[in-house]
Structure formats: C-alpha cells, structure tokens
mmCIF file of the N, C-alpha and C atoms, coordinates in Angstrom:
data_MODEL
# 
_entry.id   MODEL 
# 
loop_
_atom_site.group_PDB 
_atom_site.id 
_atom_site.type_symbol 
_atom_site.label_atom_id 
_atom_site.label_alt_id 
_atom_site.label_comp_id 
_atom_site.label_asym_id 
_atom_site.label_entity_id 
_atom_site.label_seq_id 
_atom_site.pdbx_PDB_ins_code 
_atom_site.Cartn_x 
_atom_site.Cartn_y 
_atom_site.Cartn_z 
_atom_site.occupancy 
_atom_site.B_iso_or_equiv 
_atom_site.pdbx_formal_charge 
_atom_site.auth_seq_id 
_atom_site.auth_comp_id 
_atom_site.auth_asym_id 
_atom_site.auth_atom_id 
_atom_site.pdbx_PDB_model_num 
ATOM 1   N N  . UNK A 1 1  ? 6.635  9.956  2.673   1.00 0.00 ? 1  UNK A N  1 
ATOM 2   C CA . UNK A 1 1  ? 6.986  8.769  1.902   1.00 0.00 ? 1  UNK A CA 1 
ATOM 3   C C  . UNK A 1 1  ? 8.225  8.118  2.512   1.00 0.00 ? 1  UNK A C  1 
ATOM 4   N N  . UNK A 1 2  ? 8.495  7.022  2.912   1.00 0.00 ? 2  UNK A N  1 
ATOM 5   C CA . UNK A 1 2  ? 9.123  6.178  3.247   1.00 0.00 ? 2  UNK A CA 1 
ATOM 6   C C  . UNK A 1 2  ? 10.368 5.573  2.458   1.00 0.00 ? 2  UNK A C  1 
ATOM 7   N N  . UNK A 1 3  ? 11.314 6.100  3.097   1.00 0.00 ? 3  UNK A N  1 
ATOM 8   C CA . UNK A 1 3  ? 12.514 5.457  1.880   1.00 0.00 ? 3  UNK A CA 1 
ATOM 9   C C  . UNK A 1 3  ? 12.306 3.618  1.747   1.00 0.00 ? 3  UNK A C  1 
ATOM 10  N N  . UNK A 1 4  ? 13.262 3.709  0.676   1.00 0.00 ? 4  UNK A N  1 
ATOM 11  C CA . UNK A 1 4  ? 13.463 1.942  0.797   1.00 0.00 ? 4  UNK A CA 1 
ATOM 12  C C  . UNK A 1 4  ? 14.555 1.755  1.341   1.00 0.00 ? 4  UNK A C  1 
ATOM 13  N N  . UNK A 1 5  ? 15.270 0.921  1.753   1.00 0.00 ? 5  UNK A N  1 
ATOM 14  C CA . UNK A 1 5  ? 16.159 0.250  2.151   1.00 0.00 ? 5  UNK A CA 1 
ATOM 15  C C  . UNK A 1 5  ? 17.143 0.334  1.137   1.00 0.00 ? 5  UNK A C  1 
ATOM 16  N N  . UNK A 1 6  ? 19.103 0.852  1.608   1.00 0.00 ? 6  UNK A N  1 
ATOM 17  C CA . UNK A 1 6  ? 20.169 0.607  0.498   1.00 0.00 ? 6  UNK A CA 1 
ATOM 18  C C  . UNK A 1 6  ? 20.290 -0.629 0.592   1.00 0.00 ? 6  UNK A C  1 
ATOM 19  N N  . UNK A 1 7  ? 21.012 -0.797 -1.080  1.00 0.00 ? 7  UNK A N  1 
ATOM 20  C CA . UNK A 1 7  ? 21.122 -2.076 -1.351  1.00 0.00 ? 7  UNK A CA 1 
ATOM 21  C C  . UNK A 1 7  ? 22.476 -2.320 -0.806  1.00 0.00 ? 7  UNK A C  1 
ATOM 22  N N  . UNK A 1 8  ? 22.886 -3.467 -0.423  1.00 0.00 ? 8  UNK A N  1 
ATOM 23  C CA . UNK A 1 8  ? 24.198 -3.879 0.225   1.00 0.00 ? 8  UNK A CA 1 
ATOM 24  C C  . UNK A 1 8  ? 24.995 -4.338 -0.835  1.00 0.00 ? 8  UNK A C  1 
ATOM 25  N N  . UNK A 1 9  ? 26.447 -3.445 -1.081  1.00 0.00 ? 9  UNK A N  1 
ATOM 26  C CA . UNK A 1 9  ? 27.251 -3.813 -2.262  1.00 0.00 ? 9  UNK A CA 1 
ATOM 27  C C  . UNK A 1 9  ? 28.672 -4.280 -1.782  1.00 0.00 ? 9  UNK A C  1 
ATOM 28  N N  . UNK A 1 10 ? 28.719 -5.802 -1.768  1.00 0.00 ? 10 UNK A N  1 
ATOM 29  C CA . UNK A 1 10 ? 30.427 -6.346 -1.220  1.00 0.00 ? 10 UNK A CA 1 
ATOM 30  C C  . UNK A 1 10 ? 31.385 -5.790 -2.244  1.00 0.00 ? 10 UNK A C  1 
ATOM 31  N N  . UNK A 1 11 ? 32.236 -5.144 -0.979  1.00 0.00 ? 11 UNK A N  1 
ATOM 32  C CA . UNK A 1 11 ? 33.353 -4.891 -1.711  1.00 0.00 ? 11 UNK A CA 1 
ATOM 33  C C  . UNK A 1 11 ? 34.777 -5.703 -1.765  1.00 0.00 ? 11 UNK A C  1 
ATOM 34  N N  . UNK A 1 12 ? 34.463 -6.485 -0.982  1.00 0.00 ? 12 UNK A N  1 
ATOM 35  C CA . UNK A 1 12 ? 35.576 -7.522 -0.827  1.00 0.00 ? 12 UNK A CA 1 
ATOM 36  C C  . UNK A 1 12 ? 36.911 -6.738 -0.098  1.00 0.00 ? 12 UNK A C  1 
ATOM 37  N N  . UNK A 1 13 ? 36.659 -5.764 0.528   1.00 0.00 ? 13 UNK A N  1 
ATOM 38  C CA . UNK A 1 13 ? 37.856 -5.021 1.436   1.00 0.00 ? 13 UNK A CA 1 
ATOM 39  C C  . UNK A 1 13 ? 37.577 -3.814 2.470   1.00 0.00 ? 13 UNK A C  1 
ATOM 40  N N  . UNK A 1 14 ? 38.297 -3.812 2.990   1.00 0.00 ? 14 UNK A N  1 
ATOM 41  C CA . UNK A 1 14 ? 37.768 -2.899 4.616   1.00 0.00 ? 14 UNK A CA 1 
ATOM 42  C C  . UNK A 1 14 ? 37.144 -1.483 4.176   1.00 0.00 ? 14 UNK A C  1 
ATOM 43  N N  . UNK A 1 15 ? 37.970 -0.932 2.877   1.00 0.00 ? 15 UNK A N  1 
ATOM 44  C CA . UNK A 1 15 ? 37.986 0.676  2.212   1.00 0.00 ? 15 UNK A CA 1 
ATOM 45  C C  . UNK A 1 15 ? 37.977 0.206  0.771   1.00 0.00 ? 15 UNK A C  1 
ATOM 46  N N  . UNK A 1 16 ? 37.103 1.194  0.170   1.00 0.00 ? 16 UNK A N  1 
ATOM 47  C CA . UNK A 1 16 ? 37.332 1.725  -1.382  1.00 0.00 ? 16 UNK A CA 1 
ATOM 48  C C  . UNK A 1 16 ? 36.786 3.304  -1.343  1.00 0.00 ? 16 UNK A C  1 
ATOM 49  N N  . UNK A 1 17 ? 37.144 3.937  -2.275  1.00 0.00 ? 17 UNK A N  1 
ATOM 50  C CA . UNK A 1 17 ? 37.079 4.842  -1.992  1.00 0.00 ? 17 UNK A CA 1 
ATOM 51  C C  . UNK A 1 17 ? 35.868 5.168  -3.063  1.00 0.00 ? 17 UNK A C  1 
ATOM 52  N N  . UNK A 1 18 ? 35.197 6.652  -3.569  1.00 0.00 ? 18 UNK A N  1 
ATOM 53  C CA . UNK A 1 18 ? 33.611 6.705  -3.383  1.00 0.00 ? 18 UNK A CA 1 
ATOM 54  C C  . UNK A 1 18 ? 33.789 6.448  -5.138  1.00 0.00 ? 18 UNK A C  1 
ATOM 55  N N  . UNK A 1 19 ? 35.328 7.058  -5.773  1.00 0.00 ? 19 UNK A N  1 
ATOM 56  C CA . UNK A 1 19 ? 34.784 6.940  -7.772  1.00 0.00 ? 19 UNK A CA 1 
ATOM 57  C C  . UNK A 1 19 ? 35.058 5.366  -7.819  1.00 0.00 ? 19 UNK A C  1 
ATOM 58  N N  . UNK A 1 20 ? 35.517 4.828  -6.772  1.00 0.00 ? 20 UNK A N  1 
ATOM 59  C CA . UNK A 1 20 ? 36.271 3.522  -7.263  1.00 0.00 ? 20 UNK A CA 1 
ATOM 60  C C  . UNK A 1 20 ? 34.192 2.581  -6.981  1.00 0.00 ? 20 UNK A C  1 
ATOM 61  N N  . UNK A 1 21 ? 34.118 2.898  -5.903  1.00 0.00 ? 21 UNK A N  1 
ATOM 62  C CA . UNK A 1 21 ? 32.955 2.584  -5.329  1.00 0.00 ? 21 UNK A CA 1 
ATOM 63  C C  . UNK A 1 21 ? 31.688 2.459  -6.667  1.00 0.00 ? 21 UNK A C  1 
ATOM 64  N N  . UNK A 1 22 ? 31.268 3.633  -6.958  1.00 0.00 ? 22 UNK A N  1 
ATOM 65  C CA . UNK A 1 22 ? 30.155 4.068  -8.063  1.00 0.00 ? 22 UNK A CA 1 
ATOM 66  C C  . UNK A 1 22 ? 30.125 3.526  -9.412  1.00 0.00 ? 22 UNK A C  1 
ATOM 67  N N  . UNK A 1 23 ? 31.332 2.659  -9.487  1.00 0.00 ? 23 UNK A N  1 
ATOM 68  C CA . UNK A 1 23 ? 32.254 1.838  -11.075 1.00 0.00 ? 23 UNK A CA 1 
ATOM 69  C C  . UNK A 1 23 ? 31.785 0.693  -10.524 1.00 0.00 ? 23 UNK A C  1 
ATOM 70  N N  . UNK A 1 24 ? 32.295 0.373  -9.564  1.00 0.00 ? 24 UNK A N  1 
ATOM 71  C CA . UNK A 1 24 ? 31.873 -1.085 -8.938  1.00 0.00 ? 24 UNK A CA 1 
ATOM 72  C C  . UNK A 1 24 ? 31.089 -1.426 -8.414  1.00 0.00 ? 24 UNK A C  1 
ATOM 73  N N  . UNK A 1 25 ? 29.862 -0.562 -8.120  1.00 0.00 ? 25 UNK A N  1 
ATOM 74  C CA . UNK A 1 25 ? 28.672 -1.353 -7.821  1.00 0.00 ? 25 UNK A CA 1 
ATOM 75  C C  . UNK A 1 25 ? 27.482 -0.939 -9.236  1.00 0.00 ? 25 UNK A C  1 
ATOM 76  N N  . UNK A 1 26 ? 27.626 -0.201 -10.321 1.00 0.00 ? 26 UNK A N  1 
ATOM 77  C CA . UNK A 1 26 ? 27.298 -0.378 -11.232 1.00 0.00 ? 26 UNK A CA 1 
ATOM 78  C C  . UNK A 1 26 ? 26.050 0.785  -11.582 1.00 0.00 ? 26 UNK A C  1 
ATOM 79  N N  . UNK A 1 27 ? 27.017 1.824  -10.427 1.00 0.00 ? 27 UNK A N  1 
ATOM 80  C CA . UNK A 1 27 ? 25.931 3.015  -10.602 1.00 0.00 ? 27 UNK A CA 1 
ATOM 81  C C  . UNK A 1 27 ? 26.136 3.966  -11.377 1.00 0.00 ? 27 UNK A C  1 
ATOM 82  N N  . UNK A 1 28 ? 27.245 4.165  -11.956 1.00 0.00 ? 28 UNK A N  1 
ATOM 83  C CA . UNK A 1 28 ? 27.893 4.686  -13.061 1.00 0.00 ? 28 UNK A CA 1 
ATOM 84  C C  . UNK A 1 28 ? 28.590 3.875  -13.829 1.00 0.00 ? 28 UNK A C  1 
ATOM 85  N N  . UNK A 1 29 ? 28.683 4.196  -15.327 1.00 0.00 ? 29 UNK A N  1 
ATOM 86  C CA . UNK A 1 29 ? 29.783 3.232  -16.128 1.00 0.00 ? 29 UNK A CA 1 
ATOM 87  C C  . UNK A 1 29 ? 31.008 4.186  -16.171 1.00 0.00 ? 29 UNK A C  1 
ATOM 88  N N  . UNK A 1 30 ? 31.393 5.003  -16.576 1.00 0.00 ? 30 UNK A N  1 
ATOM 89  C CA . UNK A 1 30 ? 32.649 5.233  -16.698 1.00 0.00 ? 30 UNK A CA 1 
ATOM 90  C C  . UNK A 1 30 ? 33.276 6.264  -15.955 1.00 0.00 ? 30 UNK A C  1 
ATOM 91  N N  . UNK A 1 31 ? 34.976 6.174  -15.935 1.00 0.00 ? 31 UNK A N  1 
ATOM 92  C CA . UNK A 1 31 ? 35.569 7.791  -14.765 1.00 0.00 ? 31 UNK A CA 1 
ATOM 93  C C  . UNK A 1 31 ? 34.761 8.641  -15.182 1.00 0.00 ? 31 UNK A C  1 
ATOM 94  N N  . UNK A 1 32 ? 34.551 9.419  -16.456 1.00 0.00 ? 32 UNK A N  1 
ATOM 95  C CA . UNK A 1 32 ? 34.066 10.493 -16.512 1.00 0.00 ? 32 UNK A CA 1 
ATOM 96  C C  . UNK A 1 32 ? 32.627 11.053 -15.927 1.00 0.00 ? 32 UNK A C  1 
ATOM 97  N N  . UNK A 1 33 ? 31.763 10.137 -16.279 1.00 0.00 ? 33 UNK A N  1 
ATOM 98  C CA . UNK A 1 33 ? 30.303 9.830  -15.493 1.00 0.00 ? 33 UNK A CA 1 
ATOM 99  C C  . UNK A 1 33 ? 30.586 9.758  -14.172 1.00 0.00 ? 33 UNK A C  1 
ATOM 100 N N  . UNK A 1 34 ? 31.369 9.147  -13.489 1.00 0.00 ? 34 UNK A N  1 
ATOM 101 C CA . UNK A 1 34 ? 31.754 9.084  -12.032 1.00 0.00 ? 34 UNK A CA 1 
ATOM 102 C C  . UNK A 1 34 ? 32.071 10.694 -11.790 1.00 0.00 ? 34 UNK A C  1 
ATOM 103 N N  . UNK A 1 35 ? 33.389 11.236 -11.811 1.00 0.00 ? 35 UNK A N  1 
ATOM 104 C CA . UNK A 1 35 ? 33.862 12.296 -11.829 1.00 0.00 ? 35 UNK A CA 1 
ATOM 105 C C  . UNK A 1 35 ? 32.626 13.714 -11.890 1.00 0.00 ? 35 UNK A C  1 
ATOM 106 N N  . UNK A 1 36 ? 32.363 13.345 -13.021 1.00 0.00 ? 36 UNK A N  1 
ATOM 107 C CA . UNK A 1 36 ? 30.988 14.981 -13.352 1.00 0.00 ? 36 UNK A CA 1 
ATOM 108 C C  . UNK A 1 36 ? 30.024 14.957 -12.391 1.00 0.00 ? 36 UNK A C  1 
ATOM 109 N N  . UNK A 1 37 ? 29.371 13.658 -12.032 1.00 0.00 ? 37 UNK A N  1 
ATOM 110 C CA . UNK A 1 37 ? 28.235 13.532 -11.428 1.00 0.00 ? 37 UNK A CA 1 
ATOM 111 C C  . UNK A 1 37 ? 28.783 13.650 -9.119  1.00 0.00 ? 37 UNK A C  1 
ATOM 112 N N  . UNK A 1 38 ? 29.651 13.527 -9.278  1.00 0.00 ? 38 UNK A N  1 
ATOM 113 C CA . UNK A 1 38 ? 30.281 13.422 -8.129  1.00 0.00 ? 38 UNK A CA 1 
ATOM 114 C C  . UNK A 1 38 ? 31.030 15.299 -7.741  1.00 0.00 ? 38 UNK A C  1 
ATOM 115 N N  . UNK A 1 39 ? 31.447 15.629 -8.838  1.00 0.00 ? 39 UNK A N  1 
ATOM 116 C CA . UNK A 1 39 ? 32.052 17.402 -9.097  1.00 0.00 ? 39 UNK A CA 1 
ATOM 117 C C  . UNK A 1 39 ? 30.607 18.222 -8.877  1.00 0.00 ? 39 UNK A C  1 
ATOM 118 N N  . UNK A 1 40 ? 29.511 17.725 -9.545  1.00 0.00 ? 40 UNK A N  1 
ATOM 119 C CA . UNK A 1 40 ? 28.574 18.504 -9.601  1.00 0.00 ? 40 UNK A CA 1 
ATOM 120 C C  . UNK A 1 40 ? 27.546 18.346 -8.536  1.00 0.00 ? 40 UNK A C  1 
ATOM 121 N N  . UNK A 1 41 ? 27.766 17.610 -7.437  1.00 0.00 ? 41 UNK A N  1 
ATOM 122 C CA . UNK A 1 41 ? 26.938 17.538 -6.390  1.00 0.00 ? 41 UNK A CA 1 
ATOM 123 C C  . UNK A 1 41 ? 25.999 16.187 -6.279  1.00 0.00 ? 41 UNK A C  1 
ATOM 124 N N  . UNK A 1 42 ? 25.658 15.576 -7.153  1.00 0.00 ? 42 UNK A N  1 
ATOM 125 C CA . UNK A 1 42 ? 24.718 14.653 -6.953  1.00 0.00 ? 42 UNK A CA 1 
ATOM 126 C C  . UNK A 1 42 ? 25.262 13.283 -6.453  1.00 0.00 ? 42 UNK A C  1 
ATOM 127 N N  . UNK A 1 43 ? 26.283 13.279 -5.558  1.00 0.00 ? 43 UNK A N  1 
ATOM 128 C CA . UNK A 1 43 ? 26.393 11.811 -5.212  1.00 0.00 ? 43 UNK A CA 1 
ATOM 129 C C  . UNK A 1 43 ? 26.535 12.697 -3.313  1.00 0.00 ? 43 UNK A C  1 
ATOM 130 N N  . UNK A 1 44 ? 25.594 11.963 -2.442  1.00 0.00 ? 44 UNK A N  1 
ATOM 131 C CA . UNK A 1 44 ? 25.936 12.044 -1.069  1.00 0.00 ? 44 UNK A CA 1 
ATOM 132 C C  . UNK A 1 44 ? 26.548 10.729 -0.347  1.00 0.00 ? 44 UNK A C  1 
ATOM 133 N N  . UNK A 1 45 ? 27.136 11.120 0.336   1.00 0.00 ? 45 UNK A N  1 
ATOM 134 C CA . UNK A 1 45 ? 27.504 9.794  1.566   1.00 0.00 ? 45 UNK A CA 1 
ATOM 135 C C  . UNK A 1 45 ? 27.273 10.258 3.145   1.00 0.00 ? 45 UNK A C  1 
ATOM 136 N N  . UNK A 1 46 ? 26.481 9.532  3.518   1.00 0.00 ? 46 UNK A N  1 
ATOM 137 C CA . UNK A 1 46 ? 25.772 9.575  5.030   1.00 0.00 ? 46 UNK A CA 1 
ATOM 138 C C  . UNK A 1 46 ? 24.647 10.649 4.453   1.00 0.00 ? 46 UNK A C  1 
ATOM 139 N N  . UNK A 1 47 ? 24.259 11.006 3.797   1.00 0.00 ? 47 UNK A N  1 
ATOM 140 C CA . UNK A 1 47 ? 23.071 11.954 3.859   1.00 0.00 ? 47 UNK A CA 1 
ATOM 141 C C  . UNK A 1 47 ? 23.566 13.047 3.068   1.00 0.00 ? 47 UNK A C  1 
ATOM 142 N N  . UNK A 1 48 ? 24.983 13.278 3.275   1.00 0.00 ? 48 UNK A N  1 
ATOM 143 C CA . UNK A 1 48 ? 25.329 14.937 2.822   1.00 0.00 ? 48 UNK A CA 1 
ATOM 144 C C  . UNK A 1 48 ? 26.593 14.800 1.663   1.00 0.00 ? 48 UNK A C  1 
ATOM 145 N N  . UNK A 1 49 ? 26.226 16.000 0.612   1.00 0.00 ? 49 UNK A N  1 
ATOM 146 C CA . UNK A 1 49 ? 27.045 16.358 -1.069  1.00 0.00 ? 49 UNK A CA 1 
ATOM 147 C C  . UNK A 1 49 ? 28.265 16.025 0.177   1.00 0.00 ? 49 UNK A C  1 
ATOM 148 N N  . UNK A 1 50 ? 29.418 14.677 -0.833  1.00 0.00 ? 50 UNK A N  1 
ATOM 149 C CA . UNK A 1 50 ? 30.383 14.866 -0.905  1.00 0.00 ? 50 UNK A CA 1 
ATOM 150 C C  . UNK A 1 50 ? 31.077 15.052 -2.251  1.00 0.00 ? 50 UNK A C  1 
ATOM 151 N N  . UNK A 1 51 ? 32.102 15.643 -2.652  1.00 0.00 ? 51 UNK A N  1 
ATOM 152 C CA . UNK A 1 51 ? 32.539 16.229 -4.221  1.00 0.00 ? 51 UNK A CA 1 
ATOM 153 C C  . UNK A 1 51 ? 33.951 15.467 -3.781  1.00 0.00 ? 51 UNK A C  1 
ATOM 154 N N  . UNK A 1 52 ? 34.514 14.692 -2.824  1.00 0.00 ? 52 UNK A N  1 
ATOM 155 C CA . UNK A 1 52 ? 36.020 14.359 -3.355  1.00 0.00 ? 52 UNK A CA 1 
ATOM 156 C C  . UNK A 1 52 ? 35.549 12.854 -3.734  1.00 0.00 ? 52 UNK A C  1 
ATOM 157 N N  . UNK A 1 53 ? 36.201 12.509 -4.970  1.00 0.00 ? 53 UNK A N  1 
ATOM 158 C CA . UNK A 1 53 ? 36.112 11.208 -5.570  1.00 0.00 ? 53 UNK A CA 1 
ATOM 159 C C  . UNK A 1 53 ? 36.467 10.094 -4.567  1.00 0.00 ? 53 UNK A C  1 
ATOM 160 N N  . UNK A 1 54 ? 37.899 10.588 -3.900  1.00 0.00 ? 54 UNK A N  1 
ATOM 161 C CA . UNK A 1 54 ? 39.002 10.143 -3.281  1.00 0.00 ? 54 UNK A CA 1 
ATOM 162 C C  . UNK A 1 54 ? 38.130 10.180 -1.759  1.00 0.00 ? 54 UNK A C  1 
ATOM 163 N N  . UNK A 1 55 ? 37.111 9.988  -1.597  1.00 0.00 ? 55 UNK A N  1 
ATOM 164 C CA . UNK A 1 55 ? 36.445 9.911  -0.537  1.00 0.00 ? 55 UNK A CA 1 
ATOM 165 C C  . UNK A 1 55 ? 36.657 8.704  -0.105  1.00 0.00 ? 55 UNK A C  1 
ATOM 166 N N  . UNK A 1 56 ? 37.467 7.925  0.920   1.00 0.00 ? 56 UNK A N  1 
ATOM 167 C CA . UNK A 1 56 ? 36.947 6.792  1.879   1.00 0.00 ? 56 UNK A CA 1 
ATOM 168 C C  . UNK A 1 56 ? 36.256 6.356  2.206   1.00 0.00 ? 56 UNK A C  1 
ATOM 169 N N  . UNK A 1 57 ? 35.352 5.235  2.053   1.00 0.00 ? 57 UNK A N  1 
ATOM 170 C CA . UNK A 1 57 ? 34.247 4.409  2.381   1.00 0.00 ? 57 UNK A CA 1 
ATOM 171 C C  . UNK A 1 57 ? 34.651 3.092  2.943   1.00 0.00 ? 57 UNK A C  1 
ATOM 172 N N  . UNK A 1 58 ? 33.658 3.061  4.052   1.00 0.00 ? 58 UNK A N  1 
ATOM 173 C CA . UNK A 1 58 ? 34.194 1.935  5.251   1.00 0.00 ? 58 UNK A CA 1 
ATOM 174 C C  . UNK A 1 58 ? 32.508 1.207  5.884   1.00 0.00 ? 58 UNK A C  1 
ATOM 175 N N  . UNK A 1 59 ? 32.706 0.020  5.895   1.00 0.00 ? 59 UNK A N  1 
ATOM 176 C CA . UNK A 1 59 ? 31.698 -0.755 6.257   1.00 0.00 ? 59 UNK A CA 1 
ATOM 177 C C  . UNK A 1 59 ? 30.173 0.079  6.587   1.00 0.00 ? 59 UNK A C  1 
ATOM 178 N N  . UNK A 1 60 ? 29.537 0.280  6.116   1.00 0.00 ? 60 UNK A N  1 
ATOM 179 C CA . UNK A 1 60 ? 28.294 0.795  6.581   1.00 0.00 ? 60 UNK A CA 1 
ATOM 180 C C  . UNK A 1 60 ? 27.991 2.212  6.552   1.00 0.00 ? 60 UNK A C  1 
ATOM 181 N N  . UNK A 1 61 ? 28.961 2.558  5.208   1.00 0.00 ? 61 UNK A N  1 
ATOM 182 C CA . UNK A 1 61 ? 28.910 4.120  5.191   1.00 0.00 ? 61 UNK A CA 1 
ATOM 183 C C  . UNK A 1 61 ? 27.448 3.962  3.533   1.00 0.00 ? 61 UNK A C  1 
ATOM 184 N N  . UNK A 1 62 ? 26.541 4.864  3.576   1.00 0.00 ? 62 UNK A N  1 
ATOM 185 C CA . UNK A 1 62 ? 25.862 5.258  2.108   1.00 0.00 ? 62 UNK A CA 1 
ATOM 186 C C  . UNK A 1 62 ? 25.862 5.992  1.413   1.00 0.00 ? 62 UNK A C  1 
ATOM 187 N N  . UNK A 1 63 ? 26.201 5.525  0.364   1.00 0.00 ? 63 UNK A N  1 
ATOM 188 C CA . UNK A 1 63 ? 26.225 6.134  -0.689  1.00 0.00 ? 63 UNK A CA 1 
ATOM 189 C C  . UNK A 1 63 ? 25.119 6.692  -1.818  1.00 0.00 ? 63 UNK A C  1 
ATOM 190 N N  . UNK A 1 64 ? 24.414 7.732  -1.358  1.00 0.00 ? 64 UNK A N  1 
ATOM 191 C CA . UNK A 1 64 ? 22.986 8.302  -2.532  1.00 0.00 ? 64 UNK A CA 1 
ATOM 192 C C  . UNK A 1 64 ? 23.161 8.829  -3.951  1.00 0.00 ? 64 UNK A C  1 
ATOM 193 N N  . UNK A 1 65 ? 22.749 8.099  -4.619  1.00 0.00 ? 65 UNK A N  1 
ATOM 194 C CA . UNK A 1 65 ? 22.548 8.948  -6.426  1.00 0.00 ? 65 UNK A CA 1 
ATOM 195 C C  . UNK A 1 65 ? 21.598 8.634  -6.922  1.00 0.00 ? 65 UNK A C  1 
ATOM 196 N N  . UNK A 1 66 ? 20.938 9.498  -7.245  1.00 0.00 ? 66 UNK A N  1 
ATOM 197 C CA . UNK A 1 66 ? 19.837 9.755  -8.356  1.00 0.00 ? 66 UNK A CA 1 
ATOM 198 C C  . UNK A 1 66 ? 18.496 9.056  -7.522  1.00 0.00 ? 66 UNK A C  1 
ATOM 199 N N  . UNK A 1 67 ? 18.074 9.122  -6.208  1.00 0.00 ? 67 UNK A N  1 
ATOM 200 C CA . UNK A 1 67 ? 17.054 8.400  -5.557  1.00 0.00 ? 67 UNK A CA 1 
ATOM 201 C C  . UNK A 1 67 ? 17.239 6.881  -4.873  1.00 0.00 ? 67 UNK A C  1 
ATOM 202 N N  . UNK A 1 68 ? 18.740 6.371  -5.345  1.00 0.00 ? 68 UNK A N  1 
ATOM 203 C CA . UNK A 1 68 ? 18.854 5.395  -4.984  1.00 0.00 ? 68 UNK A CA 1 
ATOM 204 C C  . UNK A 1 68 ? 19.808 5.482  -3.394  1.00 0.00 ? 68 UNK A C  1 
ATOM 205 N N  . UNK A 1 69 ? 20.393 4.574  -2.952  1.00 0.00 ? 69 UNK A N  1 
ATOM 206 C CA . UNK A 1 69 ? 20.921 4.339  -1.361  1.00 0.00 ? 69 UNK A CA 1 
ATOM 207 C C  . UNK A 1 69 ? 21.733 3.231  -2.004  1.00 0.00 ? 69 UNK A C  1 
ATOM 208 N N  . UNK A 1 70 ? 23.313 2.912  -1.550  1.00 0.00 ? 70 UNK A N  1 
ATOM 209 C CA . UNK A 1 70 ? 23.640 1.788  -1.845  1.00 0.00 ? 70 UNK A CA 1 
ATOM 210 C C  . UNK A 1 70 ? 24.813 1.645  -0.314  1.00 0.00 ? 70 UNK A C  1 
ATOM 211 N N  . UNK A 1 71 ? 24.853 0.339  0.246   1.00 0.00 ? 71 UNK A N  1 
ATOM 212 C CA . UNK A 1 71 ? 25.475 0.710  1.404   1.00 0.00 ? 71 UNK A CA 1 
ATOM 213 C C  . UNK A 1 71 ? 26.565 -0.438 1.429   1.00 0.00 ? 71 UNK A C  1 
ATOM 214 N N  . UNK A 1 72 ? 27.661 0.241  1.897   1.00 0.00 ? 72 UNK A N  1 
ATOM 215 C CA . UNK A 1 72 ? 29.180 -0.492 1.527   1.00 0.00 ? 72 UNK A CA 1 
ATOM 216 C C  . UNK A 1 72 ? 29.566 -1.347 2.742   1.00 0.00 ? 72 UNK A C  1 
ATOM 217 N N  . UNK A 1 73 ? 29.665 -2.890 2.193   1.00 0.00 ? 73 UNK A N  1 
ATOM 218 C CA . UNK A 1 73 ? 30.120 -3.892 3.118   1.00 0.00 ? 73 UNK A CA 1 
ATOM 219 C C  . UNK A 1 73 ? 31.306 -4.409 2.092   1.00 0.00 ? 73 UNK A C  1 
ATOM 220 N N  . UNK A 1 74 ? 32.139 -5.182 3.793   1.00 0.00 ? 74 UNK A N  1 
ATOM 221 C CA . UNK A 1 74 ? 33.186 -5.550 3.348   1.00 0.00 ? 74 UNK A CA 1 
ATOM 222 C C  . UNK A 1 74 ? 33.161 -7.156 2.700   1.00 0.00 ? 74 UNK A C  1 
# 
C-alpha cells in the first residue's frame, strides 16, 4: 500500500520545535495531548520514535502521528 503524500504545514520560521509544531498544525489540541502522545512513542520524525518535545524541526523534516505525515516548511 502506498503512502500518501505529507501535508505541507507553514511555519512562518526557519525552526519550531516538535510540541510547539503538533499545537500548530492542529494535530493535537493541547500541551498535555502533545506531551503523552509524544512520551509514549507515537509521534516519529524522519521515520523514527522521537520522545523529546524540545525536538528541532527544520524545513523538510516529517513529522508522523496516528497514520498521518505532516512536513515542516518555512
């Protein structure tokens, strides 16, 4: 099966980092939902579990949750 394509989410700046990221493109609503779901494994970037919130994201990095792809432009 064939993925789909991430969706492209402007961030209006070079870096945000991955809890600030998941608030602002509207894949989670709140810190805590960000935080648990990110502590407990289910958010990847480039393919592979990252768990620090405080993760750096930079032009063309992806971000995976729950089946979806979302990919960070500036």
């Amino acid at each position: 099966m064939a993925t789909s394509p991430p969706i492209d989410v402007l961030v209006g700046s070079e870096m945000i980092r991955l809890g600030q990221f998941l608030k602002f493109a509207g894949v989670l609503d709140t810190g805590g939902d960000v935080k648990e779901a990110i502590i407990d494994g289910y958010v990847t970037v480039n393919g592979e579990v990252d768990r620090r919130r405080g993760r750096q994201l930079h032009d063309g990095d992806i971000v995976g949750f729950e089946g979806r792809r979302y990919r960070v432009r500036p």
